[in-house]
C-alpha positions as CSV (number, residue, x, y, z in Angstrom):
1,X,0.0,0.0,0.0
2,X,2.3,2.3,1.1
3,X,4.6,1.9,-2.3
4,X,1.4,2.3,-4.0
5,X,1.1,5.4,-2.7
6,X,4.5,7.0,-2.9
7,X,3.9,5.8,-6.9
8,X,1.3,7.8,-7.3
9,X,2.8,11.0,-5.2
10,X,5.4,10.3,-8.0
11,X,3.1,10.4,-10.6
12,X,1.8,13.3,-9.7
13,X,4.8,15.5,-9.5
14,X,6.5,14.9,-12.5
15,X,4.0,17.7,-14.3
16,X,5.3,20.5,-11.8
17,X,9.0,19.0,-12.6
18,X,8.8,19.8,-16.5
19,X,8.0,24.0,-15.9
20,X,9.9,25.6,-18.6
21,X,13.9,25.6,-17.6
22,X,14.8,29.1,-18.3
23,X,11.8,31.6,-17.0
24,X,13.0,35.4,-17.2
25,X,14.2,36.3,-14.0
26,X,14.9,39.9,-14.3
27,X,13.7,42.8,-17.1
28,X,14.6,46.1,-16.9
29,X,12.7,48.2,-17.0
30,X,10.4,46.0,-14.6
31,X,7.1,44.4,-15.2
32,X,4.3,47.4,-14.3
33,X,7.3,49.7,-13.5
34,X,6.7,53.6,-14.0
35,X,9.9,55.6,-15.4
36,X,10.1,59.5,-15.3
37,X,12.5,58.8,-18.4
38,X,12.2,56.9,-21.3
39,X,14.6,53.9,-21.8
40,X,17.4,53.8,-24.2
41,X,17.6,49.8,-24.2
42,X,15.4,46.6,-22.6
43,X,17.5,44.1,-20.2
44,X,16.2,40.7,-20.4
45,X,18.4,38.1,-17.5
46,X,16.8,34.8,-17.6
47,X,17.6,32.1,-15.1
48,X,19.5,30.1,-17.1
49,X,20.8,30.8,-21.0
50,X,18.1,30.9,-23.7
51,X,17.6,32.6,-26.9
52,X,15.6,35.6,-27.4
53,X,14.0,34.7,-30.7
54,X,10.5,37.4,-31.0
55,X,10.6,40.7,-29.5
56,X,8.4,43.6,-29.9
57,X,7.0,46.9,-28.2
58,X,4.0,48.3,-29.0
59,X,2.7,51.6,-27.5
60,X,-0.7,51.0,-25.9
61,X,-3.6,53.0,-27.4
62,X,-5.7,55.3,-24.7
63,X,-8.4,53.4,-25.4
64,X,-6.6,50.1,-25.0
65,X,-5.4,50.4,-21.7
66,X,-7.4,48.1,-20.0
67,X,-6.9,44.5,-21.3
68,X,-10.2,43.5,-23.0
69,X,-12.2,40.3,-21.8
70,X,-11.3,37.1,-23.5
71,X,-14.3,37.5,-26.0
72,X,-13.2,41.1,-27.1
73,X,-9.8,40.1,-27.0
74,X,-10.3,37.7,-30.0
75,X,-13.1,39.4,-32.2
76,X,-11.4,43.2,-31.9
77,X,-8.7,44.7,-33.4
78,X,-6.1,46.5,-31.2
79,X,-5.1,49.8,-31.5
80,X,-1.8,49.3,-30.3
81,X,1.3,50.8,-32.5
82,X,4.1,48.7,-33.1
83,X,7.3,50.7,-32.6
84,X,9.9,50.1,-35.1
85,X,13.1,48.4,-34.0
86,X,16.2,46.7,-35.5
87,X,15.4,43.8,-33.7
88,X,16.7,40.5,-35.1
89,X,16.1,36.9,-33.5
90,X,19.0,35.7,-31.4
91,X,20.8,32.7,-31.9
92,X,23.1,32.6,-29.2
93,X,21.9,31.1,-26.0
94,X,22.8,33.5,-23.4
95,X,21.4,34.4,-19.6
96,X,21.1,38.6,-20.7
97,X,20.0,39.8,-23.5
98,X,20.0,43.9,-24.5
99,X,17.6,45.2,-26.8
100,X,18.1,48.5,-28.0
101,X,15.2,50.9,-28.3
102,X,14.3,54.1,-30.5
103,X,13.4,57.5,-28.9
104,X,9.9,56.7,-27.3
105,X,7.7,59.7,-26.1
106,X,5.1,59.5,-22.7
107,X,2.8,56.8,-22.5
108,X,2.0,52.6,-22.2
109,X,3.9,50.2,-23.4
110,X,4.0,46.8,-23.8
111,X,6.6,44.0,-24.4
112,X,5.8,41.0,-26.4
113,X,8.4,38.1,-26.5
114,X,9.7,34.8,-27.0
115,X,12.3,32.7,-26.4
116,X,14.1,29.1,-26.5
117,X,16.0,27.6,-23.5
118,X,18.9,25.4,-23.7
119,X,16.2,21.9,-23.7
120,X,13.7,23.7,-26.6
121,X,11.0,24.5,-23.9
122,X,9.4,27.9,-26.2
123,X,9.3,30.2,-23.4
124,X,7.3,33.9,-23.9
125,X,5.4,36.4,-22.0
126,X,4.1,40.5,-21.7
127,X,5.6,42.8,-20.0
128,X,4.5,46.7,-19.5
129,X,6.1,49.7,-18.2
130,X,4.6,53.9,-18.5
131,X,6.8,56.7,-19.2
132,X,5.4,59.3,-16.8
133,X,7.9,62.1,-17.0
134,X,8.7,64.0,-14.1
């Protein structure tokens, strides 16, 4: 009985023990943080090395600041703009990565990626930070 149920404690932990093996540890600028200056570059440090292979920043819409319910969400179109950057996929596996940014003015923003640890686990996420000023 008692192997039985150490068997199924097993079992029942090996989901938990495949999470993806490189989660982002660290961005700056933060998740939610609010800057009184615009950033020059996006810091990525992941917990172990991975490669940064989708990246984009959009600036959120004033209209589109509130995130729409599921339904919404897959019917409308978002108002968001894209902001143009030389970004190119990296093939490198590395714990940091640095993203350069453009000249951004006031306002939302939000941070699409995606990336690849070492083992293949497709790893992505949104993050958000508002320029305030001062």
């Amino acid at each position: 009985m008692l192997k039985k149920i150490i068997l199924v404690f097993i079992l029942f932990s090996l989901p938990t023990m495949a999470l993806p093996h490189s989660p982002l540890k660290l961005s700056n600028p933060m998740d939610g943080a609010s800057l009184s200056k615009a950033p020059t570059e996006y810091k990525m440090l992941f917990k172990s090395p991975a490669k940064l292979i989708k990246f984009e920043i959009f600036q959120k819409s004033e209209n589109n600041n509130k995130k729409p319910s599921l339904l919404k969400g897959l019917f409308k179109k978002s108002d968001d703009k894209l902001i143009e950057i030389n970004y190119k996929p990296s093939l490198v596996l590395s714990e940091s990565h640095l993203i350069k940014l453009p000249e951004i003015n006031f306002g939302l923003y939000e941070v699409r990626w995606r990336a690849m640890g070492e083992d293949g686990h497709v790893l992505k996420g949104i993050l958000t930070f508002e320029v305030k000023g001062k």
